[in-house]
KOLNUSE-537540 format. One line per 5 residues: number of its first residue (from 1); for each residue x, y, z of C-alpha. Coordinates in steps of 0.001 Angstrom, whole numbers, always signed. Example, Ala and Ser with C-alpha at 12.3 -4.5 7.8 and 13.67 -1.06 7.14 Angstrom:
! KOLNUSE-537540
1> +12300 -4500 +7800 | +13670 -1060 +7140 $
//
This chain:
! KOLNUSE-537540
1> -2972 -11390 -14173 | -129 -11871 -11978 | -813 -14299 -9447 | +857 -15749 -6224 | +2694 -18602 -7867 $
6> +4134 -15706 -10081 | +5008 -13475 -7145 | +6677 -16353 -5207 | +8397 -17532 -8200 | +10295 -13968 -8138 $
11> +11638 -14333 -12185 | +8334 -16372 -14757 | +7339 -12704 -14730 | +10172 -10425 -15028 | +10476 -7043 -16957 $
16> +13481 -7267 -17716 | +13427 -11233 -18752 | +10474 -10264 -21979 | +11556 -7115 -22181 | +14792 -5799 -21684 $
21> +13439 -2765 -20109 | +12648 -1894 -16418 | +8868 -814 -15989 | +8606 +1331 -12802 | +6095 -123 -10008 $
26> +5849 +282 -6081 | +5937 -1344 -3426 | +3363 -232 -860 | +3721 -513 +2573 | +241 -29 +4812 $
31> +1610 +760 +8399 | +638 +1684 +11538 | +2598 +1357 +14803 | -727 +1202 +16506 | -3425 -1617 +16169 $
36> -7040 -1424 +15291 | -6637 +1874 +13189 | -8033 +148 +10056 | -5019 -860 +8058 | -6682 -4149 +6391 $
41> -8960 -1942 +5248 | -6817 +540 +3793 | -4835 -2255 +2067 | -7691 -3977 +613 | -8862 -545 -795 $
46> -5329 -542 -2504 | -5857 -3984 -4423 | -9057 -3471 -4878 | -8402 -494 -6533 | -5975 -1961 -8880 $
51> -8402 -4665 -9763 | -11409 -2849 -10614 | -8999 -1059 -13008 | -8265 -4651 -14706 | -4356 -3932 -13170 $
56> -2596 -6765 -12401 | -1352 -6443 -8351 | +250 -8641 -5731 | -570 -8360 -2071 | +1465 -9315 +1207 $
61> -875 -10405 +4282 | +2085 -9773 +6855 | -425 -10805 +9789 | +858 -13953 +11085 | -1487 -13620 +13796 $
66> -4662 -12515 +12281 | -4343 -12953 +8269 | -7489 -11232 +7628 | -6786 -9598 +4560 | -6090 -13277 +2704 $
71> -9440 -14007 +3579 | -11357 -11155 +2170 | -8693 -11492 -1160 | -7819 -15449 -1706 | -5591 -15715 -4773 $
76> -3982 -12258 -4659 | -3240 -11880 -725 | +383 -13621 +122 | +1182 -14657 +3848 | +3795 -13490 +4905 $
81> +5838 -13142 +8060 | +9241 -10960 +9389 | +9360 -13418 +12846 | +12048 -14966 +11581 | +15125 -14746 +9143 $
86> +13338 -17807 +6914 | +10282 -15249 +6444 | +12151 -12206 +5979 | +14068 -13535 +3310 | +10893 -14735 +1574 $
91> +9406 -11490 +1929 | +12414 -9100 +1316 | +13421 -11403 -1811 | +9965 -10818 -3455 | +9652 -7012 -3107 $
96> +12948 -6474 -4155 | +12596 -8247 -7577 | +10511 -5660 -10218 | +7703 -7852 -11729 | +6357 -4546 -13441 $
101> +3315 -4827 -11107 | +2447 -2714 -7727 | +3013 -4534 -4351 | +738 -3431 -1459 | +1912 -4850 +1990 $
106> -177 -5371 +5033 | +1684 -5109 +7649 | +544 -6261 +11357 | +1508 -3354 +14291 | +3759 -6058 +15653 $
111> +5965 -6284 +13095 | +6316 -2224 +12085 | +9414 -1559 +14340 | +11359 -5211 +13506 | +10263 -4189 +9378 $
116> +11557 -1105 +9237 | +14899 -1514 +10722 | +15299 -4261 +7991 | +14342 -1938 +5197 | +16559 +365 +7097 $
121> +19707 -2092 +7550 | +19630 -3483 +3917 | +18964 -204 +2797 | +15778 -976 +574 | +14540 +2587 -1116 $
126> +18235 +3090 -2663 | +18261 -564 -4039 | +14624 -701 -4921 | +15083 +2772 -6818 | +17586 +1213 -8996 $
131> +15539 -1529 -10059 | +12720 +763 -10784 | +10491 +231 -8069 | +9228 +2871 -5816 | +9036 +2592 -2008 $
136> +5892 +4304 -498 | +4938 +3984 +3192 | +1272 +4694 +3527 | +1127 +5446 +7407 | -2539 +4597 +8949 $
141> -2856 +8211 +11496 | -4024 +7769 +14589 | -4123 +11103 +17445 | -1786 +9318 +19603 | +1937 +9974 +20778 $
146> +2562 +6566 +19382 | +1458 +7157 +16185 | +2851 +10932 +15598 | +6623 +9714 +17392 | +6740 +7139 +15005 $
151> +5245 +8913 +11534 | +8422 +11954 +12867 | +10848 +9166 +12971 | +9664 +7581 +9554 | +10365 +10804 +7542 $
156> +13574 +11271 +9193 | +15275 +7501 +8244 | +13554 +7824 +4661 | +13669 +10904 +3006 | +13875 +9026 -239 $
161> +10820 +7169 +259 | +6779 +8195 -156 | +5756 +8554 +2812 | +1805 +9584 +2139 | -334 +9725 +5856 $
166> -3642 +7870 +5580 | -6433 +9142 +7950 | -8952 +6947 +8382 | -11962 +8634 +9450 | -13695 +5142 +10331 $
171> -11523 +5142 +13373 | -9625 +8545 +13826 | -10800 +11385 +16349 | -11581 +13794 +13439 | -9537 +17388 +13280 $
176> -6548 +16281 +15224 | -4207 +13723 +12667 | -4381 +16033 +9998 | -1754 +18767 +11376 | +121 +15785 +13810 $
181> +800 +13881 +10734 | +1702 +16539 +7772 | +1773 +15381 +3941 | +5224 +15822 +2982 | +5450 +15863 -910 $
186> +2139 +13639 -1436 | -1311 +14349 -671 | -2577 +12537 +2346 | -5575 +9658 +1804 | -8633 +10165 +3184 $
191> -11581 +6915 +3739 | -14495 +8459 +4831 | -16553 +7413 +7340 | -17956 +3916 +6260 | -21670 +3878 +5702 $
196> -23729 +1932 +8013 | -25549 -151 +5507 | -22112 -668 +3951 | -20992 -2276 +7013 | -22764 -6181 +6158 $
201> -21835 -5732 +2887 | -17985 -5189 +2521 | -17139 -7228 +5309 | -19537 -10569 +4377 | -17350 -13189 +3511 $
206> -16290 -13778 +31 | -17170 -10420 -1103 | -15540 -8247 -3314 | -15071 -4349 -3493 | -13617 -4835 -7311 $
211> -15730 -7160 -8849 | -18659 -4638 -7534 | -17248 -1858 -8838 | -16970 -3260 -12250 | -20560 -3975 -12537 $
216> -22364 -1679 -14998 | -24958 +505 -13331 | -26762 +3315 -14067 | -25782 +5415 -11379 | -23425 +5819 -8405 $
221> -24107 +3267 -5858 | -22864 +4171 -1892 | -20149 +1963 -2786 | -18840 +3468 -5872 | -19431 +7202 -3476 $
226> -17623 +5634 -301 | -14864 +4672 -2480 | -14374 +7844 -4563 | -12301 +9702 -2710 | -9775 +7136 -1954 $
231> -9430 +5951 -4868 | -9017 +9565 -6679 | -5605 +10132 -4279 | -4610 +6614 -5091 | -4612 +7818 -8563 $
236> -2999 +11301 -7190 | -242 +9201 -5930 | +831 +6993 -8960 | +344 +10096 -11166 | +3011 +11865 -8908 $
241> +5278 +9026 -8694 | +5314 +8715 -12705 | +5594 +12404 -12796 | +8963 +12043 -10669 | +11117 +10324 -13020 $
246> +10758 +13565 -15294 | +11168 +16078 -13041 | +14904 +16847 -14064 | +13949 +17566 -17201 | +11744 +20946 -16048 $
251> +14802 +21895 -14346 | +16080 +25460 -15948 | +20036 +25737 -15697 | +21127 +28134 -13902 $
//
């Protein structure tokens, strides 16, 4: 499993070093320009869900101010910080390097406008693409002006990116994101409303969503239901990005 020394170190676990070939993985960006929509949450869904599939995955906690999702993930959650040139290199310098493993960034409401013109000025999705990785934007909804000015804006300056809308329904007003924030080439993610009992448990300290999962049981716990549907359009997703690199080949000349 690929682990934070690993991810740091940019190279000990190249593709292209064993291999010789490039091995296509994203980089996944959890943003909102709003706080308090649930965006740790949605992130740590992500990892988790690449861990309780035995997946190796690398995580960015860019929450300088309030690293929460290190603490619910120690050994796969990164800290990581764009309030400076020092921590945007760091940052920028990891994603950019194809380890053959997905990326899922955390990224704090403070820091959406200042990240995005970076990925914007160094042009990231054209120089990720050729190194094989794949630049989705998961944008945490939220039925504000905010939030739909900014998710407008976000398909407009990427085109070439994912950009897949994430309603939460632990925090949305239900029946209003779903139009303001239209799926454009993706299905959109949906996390249901979080059980009550649920509550203590996914949020105690130290515990984790993976290693639960992985359990054997006998039947579906209201874990393994609460987490069902999320992680069926995270699977939706990386189908449709694999599916991408061979769509020329359906193409009928004319």
């Amino acid at each position: 499993m690929v682990g934070v020394d690993d991810a740091s170190s940019g190279t000990s676990d190249s593709v292209e070093a064993k291999t010789g070939a490039v091995k296509r993985s994203p980089v996944i960006v959890v943003c909102s320009p709003r706080p308090r929509v649930g965006r740790t949450l949605v992130a740590r869904l992500l990892v988790d869900y690449f861990l309780a599939d035995d997946r190796s995955v690398v995580a960015f906690d860019a929450n300088p101010n309030d690293p929460v999702l290190s603490e619910y993930l120690p050994g796969h959650a990164i800290p990581a910080t764009i309030a400076d040139t020092r921590g945007q290199m760091a940052l920028f310098d990891r994603l950019i390097v194809n380890i053959g493993v997905p990326k899922v960034i955390d990224l704090a409401a403070e820091q959406y406008s200042q990240f995005f013109d970076i990925v914007e000025q160094i042009d990231f999705v054209d120089e990720a693409r050729q190194r094989g990785i794949d630049s989705v934007f998961m944008f945490v909804t939220e039925d504000h002006p905010k939030s739909v000015e900014a998710y407008q804006k976000m398909l407009r300056r990427f085109p070439k990116a994912t950009v897949v809308p994430v309603h939460n329904e632990i925090f949305e007003n239900l029946g209003k994101t779903s139009q303001s924030h239209p799926a454009k080439g993706s299905l959109p993610v949906h996390v249901p409303q979080l059980p009550t009992l649920l509550f203590g448990v996914i949020y105690h300290p130290g515990f984790s969503i993976a290693e639960f999962l992985k359990r054997p049981s006998d039947f579906p716990t209201m874990l393994h239901k609460w987490t069902s549907q999320p992680f069926i359009a995270f699977r939706d997703l990386e189908l449709r990005l694999a599916m991408a690199d061979f769509l020329p080949l359906f193409r009928l000349e004319a």
